[in-house]
C-alpha positions, -999 to 999 in steps of 0.1 A, spaced: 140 215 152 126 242 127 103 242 96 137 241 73 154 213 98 125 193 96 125 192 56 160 186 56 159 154 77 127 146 57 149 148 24 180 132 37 163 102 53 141 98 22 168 102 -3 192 79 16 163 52 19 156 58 -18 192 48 -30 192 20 -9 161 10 -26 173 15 -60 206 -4 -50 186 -33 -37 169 -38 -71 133 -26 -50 128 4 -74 139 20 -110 156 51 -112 119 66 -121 104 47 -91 135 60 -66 125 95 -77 91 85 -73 93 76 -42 114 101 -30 85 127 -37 62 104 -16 87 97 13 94 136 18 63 145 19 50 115 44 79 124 67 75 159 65 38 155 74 41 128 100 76 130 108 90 91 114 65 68 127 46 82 95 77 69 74 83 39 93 48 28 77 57 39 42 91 19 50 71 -16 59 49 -12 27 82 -7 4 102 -32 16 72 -61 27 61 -56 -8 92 -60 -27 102 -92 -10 66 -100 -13 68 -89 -51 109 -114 -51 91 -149 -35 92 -176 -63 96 -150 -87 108 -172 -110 84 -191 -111 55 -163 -113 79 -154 -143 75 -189 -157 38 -185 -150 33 -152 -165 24 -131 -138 51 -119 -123 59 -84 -122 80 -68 -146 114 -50 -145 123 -79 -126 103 -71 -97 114 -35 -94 85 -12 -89 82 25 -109 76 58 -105 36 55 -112 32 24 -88 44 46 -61 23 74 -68 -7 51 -76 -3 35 -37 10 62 -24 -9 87 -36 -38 88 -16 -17 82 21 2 114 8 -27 132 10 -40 119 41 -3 132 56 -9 164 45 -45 166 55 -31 153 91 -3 179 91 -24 211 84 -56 200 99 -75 200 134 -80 164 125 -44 150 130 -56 116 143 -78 107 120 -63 114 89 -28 102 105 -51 68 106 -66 72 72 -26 70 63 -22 41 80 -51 24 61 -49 36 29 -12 19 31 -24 -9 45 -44 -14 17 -17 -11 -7 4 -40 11 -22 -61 16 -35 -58 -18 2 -69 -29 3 -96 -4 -26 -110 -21 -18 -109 -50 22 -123 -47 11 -145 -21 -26 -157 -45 -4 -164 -73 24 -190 -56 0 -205 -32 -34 -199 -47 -40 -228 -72 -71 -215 -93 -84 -185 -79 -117 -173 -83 -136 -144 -100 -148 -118 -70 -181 -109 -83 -189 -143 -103 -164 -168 -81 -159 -188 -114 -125 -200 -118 -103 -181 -135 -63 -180 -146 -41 -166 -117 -30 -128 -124 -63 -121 -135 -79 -89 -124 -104 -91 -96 -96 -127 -86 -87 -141 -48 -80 -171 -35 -84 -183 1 -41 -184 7 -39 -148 -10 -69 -135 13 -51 -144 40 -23 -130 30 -36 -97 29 -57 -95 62 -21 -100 77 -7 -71 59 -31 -51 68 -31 -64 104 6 -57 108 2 -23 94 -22 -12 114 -3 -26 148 27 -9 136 7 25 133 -7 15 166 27 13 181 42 43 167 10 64 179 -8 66 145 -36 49 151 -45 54 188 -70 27 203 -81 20 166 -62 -2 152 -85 -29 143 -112 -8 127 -80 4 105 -69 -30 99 -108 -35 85 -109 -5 68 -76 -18 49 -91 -50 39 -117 -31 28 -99 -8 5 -82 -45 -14 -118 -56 -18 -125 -26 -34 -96 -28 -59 -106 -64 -67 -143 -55 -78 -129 -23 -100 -103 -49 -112 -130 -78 -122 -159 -49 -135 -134 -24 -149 -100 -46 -160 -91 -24 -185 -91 6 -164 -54 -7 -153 -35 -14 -125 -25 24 -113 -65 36 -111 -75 8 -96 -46 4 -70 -56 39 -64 -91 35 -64 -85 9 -34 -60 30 -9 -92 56 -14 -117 32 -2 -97 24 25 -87 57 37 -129 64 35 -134 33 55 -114 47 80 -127 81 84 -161 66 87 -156 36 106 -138 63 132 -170 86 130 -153 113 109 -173 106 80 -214 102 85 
């Protein structure tokens, strides 16, 4: 398949998985068009293993995002829209793997920025899965930098049930890139560079709160792409 065959499957799959999404109540319009910009360009970089990942972050995180809403609702910290994620939270965690797909595509360093992707994703589900996961389970989390107690939804806490949480999200993204050749013979140091990349995001949350959710979110999948690059010797 040619240059122009290969964007047109990259925009038909991604605009057929962005209705769905928007159907499914996972996105906003603004998020569906959001995340069609993202999905293109991730498929057209990394053709569908590289979308398969994007695909496990979307959907784990929105029925992450749906458990007990209603009772985060009741609680106060659920998210808003009724769960449904927008147009800057899919360029705020999907910003950065983006980049690392283009980097991949018109590099002489395909591998490892193919496995700063899978990292910089796995960062963004396993930040979420801390996060939906800390505030059900969590009871009183605790403050990062200071470990005082703290109300759930605050910015830089954890709890032990939401930590866990996210070390399997990034585990399971980084086996899936494994799987789908991604991440050859490094998954684990991707699944630590991940976890990395949510500890990150906690300690800009808890220093910097009012920086918001989009910069720091950001701020995280960066770390963890980093992580990767120098836990993989591309970075020294």
């Amino acid at each position: 398949m040619g240059e122009a065959g290969d964007l047109a499957a990259a925009v038909g799959v991604t605009g057929l998985f962005a209705a769905l999404a928007y159907l499914l109540r996972m996105v906003s319009a603004g998020g569906a068009a959001g995340g069609m910009v993202v999905g293109t360009l991730v498929y057209a970089s990394l053709g569908a293993p590289g979308f398969a990942v994007l695909a496990l972050f979307v959907v784990g995180g929105s029925l992450l995002t749906r458990l007990g809403y209603e009772r985060k609702r009741r609680s106060g910290t659920a998210e808003a829209r009724g769960g449904r994620r927008g147009a800057k939270n899919a360029l705020a965690n999907g910003g950065v793997a983006v980049a690392c797909a283009l980097l991949s595509a018109l590099t002489p360093f395909r591998e490892a920025f193919s496995a700063a992707f899978v990292a910089a994703l796995g960062a963004a589900f396993a930040d979420t899965a801390e996060s939906e996961v800390g505030q059900l389970y969590g009871g009183r989390p605790r403050l990062v930098t200071t470990f005082e107690p703290v109300r759930p939804g605050t910015d830089g806490a954890v709890s032990l049930p939401g930590t866990l949480a996210g070390l399997a999200a990034a585990g399971l993204t980084a086996a899936l890139g494994a799987l789908l050749g991604l991440v050859e013979g490094a998954a684990v140091p991707v699944a630590v560079a991940a976890f990395c990349g949510t500890l990150v995001d906690s300690l800009i949350g808890a220093r910097l709160p009012r920086l918001g959710n989009g910069l720091t979110n950001a701020a995280g999948t960066l770390a963890a792409a980093l992580a990767a690059l120098l836990l993989l010797g591309v970075v020294r």
